[in-house]
C-alpha positions, 0 to 999 in steps of 0.5 A: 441295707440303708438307703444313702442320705447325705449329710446337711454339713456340705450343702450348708455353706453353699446354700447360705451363699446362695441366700447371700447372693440372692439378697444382695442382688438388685431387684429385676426391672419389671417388663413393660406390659400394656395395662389390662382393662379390670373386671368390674368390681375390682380395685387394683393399685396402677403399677405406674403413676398416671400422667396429671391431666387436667380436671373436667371443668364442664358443668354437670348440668349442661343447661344451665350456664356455666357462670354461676352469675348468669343463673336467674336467682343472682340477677334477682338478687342484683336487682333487689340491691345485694352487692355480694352473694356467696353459697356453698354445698355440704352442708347447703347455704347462701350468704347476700351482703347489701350496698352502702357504707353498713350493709345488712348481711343475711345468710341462710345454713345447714340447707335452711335451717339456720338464718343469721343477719347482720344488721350493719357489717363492716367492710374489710376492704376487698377481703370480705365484711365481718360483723355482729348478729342481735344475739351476739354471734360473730360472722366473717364473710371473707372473699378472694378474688380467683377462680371458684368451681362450684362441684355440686352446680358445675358452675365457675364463680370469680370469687371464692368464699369462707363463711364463719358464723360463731366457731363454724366454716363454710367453705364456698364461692360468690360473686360481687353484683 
């Protein structure tokens, strides 16, 4: 004698309902679980997005100041008649524009390894200056009045900076001395 087996005909509709049911149902809420500390080594994406809260602004090297104008390198160059200096990370650089009606503008890149002066810049008004170095290379130095954190330093900065010298930005803060 054989062993009984039904026949797939009968459970055939009442399965493809059941599917049908189940696709159509909205999904359950997830219960709300306290989040659990991750093992180290291990990245998982939040199951909720994190409230905004506002970034650390304290700077990364508690003894220096924390406006970047109160460093000893910026009062030197105050005192030596720079009107403007800016600087900026990754690559380093620093840019110090003079006073007067045609002030020189010198700049040092890429950590030092590249100097770019302008003998008589231009003045745009309170955006920036903007001239011509000896083998003709174009530079724009453009300001904008508004907070500037300085990551690498930690420090604050009124003013923040673009330096382009031919096609290459720098990106950065400054102040006016």
């Amino acid at each position: 004698m054989r062993p009984y087996t039904p026949s797939p005909a009968p459970l055939a509709p009442a399965l493809a309902a059941l599917l049908l049911a189940a696709c159509n149902a909205p999904e359950p809420e997830p219960p709300e679980v306290p989040p659990t500390p991750q093992a180290a080594g291990t990245a998982a994406a939040p199951a909720t997005p994190r409230p905004a809260r506002p970034i650390d602004r304290t700077p990364a090297t508690p003894d220096l100041p924390v406006d970047g104008t109160e460093n000893p390198v910026w009062k030197q160059a105050a005192e030596r008649g720079v009107a403007f200096r800016g600087l900026g990370q990754e690559p380093g650089w620093y840019v110090e524009v003079g006073g007067g009606e045609a002030p020189a503008l010198h700049a040092e890149l890429d950590y030092g390894e590249r100097v770019v002066d302008v003998a008589a810049a231009t003045a745009d008004g309170t955006q920036g200056f903007h001239g011509t170095t000896a083998d003709g290379t174009e530079v724009v130095l453009r300001t904008r009045e508004g907070p500037c954190f300085d990551g690498m330093s930690g420090h604050r900065f009124p003013v923040a900076v673009e330096l382009t010298v031919g096609g290459q930005a720098y990106q950065g803060c400054g102040a006016y001395l």
